[in-house]
Structures are given as C-alpha cells and as structure tokens.
C-alpha positions in Angstrom: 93.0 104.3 120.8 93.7 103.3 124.0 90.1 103.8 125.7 89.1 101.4 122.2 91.3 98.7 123.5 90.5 99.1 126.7 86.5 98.8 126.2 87.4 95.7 123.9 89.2 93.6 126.7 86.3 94.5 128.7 84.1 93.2 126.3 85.7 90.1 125.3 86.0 88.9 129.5 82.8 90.2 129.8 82.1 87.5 126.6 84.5 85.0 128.5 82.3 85.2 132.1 79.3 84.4 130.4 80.4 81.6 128.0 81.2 79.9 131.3 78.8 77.1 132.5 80.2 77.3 136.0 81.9 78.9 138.5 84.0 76.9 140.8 82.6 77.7 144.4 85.2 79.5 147.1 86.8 76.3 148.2 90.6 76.5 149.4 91.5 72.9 150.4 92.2 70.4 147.4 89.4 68.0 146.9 85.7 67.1 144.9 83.1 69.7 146.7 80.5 68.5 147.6 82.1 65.3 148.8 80.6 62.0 148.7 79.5 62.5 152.3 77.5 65.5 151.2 76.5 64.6 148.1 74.4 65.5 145.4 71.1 67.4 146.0 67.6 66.1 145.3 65.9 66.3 141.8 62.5 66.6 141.6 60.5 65.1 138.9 59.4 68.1 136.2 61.8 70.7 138.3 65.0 72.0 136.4 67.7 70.3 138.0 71.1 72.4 138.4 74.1 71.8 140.5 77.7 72.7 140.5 80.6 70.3 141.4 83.8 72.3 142.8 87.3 70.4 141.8 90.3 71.8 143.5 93.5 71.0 142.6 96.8 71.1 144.7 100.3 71.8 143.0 101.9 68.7 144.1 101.7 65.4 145.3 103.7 62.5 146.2 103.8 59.2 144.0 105.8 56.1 144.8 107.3 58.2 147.6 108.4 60.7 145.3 107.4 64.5 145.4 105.9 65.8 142.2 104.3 68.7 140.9 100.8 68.5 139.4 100.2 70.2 136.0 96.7 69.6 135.7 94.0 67.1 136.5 91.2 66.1 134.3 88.0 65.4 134.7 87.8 62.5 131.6 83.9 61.9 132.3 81.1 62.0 134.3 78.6 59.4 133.8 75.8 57.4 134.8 73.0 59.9 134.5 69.5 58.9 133.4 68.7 60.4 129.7 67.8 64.0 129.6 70.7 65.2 132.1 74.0 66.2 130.7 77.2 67.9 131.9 79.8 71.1 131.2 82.9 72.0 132.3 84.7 75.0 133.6 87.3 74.8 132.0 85.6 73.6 128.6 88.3 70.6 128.0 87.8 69.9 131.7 91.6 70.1 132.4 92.4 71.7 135.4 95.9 73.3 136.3 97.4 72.3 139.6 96.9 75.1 141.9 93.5 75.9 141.0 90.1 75.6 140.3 87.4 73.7 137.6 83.9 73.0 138.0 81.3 70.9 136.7 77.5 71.6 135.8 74.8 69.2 136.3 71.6 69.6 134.2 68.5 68.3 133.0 65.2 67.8 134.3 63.6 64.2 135.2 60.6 62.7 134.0 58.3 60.3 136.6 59.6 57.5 135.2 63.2 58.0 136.2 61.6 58.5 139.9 64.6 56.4 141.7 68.7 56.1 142.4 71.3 56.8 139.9 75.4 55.6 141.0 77.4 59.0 139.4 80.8 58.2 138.5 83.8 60.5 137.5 87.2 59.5 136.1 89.5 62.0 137.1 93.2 61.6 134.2 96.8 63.4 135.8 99.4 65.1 134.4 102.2 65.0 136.7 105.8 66.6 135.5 104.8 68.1 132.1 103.7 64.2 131.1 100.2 62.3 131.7 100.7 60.0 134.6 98.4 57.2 132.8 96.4 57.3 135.7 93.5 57.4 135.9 91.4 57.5 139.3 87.9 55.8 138.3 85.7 57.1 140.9 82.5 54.8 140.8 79.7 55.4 142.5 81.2 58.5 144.0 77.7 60.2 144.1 74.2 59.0 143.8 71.8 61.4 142.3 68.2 60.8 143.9 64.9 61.4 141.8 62.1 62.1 144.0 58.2 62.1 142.7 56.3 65.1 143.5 54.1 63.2 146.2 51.1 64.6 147.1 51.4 68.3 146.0 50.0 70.2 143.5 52.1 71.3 140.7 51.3 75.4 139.7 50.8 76.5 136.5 53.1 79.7 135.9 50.4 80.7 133.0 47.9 81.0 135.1 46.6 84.4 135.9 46.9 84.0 139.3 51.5 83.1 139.1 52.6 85.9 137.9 56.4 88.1 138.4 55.0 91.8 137.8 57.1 94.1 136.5 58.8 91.8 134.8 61.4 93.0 133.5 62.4 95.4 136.4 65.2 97.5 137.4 65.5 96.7 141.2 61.1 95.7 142.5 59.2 93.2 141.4 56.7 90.7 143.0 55.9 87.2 142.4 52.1 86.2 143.2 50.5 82.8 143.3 48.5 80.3 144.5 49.6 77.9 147.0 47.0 75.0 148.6 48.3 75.2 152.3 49.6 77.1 154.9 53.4 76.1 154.8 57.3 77.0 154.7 58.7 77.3 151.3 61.6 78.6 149.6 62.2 81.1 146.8 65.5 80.4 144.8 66.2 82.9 142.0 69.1 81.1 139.6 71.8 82.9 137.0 71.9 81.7 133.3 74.4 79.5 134.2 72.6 77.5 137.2 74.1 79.6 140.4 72.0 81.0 142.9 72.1 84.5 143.3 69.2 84.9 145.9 67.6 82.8 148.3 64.7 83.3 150.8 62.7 81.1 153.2 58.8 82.4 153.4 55.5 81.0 154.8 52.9 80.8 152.8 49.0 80.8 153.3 46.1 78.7 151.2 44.8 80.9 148.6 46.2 83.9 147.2 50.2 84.9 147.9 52.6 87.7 147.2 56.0 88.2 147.8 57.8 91.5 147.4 61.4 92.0 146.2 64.3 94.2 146.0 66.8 92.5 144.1 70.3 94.0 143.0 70.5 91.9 139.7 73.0 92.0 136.7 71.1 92.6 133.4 69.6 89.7 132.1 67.1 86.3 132.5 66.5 84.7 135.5 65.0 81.1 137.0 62.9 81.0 140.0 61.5 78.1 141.9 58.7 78.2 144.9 59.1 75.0 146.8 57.6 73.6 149.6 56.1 70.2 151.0 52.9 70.8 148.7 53.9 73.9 146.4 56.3 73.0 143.2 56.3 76.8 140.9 58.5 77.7 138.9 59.3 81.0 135.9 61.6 83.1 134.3 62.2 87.0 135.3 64.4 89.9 133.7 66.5 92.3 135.5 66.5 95.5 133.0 69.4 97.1 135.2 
C-alpha cells in the first residue's frame, strides 16, 4: 500500500512539472529578469518565438515608511503583443508568494507583416499584510519586443530530403543534416515542451551538404530545434525515446 501511494505522488508531481508553462530561472535577488536593460530577445519572422520572464519576489517591503510583509505579487497582465503571441503563467493565477518565484511564457510566431517594434507592458497587483494593497504598478513600455524580417537568407525546408534528424526518435545519438547556402557560424538550440532550452551549440557550417552529430542526455519526450545563422533559418521537431 505504501509503495501505491508512493508511485501515485510521483505521478501526480510528475503531472504537476509538466502542466507547467515555465520555470522561473535561478535568480536570487528580487526583481523582473531579464530587466528592461536586457530586454527581450529577437523574434524572427516564421521562427517560433519562446522566452521566459523570471519574477522574484522579496518578503517584505517598506510603504509609507512602514515595514511590511509581502504575501504575494501578481502579475494582472501582460500586454501589447501583436496578434498571434500570447502568454502563461507559472503560477497559473499569476500570483506569486513573497519569498519566491513565478514566471511568464512568451509565445507565438510573427508573420512579415508585423516586421517592426512592439512597447510590452505588465501590471504587476500587491498584497501586502494578508490584504491587496490596491496598488497597482503599471509598468508601460517596460520591454519592447523586436520583429526582425528574415533578410537576405534562405529559409530551409525541414521536408526536404536533404533536413533531416535521423534516428529520430533516439535513445541518446542522433544527427541532424541539411543544407545550408554559405560557409558561416550558426547555432543549434534544442527547446523542452515548455519553451526552455535544454541544449545549445555554436557550429560552422559549409555551402552544400551538413551534418551534425549528437549525444544528447534527454528526458523522454518531443523536442524543438532551430539552425540559425546570418543566412540559414531551420527548424523541426525530435523525440528522445529514453
């Protein structure tokens, strides 16, 4: 009975983990990660877009020169994306207790015609003392998300015989081959279900035919990868059978 129960709480955090849209990154200092210095990354026009906002939350704070502790802050909305991208929370009411960590995922995927700037802004609701503060801290404009065209490269078919993930699934090797139109510096990213990255690489690549070799340690399930570089835009999916 109590190797059941014990398999069923597995289960049901396993279930938990992967219902999540986010994981807050290992931040330690309370504040909005990236900040508006860093900002947002690039999205590039017909390229999945996928980006995680950390939100750390101290226990207290000091309000009209008054000390008090911080029961949760809540992210209330994000808006001012063009139409197609969306956002989740971690947690799903977007209330975060004081003392800890939320996050936020950014999705979508933009079209040519949203080539251009977008002002992000996030309302952020306290609860200070067990009661809502009734403040609200409207941050406008806190990010801009950029849209870049896909100038002057040359946008890979994955169906094509030549872009192909073989085995695919795998257990540990696999190999992605492709074509690319120049010799240049790109980067594979390999993405979770749930937009983190869970392997990176820089390579070079060569006009004509290329293949690169992995050995990937990779929890059971689907996978994203991009190929980018000044010219190459490739993208697919890949299965890790372990």
């Amino acid at each position: 009975m109590k190797k059941a129960l014990t398999l069923l709480m597995m289960l049901f955090g396993s279930y938990i983990l992967i219902a999540q849209p986010c994981i807050p990154g290992a931040y330690t200092n309370a504040g909005i990660y990236p900040d508006s210095a860093a900002g947002l990354p690039v999205a590039t026009v017909n390229v999945p877009y996928n980006t995680v906002i950390t939100v750390v939350v101290p226990t207290d704070t000091i309000m009209f020169g008054s000390p008090l502790t911080i029961d949760s802050i809540g992210v209330v909305s994000v808006t001012g994306f063009p139409a197609g991208f969306t956002y989740s929370s971690n947690p799903a009411n977007g209330y975060i207790h004081g003392g800890s960590s939320g996050c936020v995922l950014i999705t979508g995927t933009a079209s040519q015609a949203q080539v251009g700037s977008y002002p992000i802004n996030i309302s952020l609701e306290s609860w200070v003392n067990a009661i809502p503060s009734g403040f609200v801290d409207v941050k406008n404009g806190y990010y801009t998300l950029v849209i870049q065209d896909v100038v002057g490269s040359h946008e890979i078919n994955i169906s094509e015989p030549e872009n192909i993930n073989y085995p695919n699934p795998f257990r540990t090797e696999t190999s992605i081959s492709f074509i690319a139109q120049a010799n240049e510096e790109a980067i594979l990213t390999i993405f979770n279900n749930i937009g983190q990255v869970v392997h990176t690489q820089k390579i070079q690549t060569i006009r004509g035919l290329n293949k690169i070799n992995l050995n990937l340690n990779l929890e059971y399930g689907i996978y994203n990868y991009t190929v980018t570089g000044p010219s190459l835009r490739l993208s697919g999916k890949m299965s890790s059978g372990n």
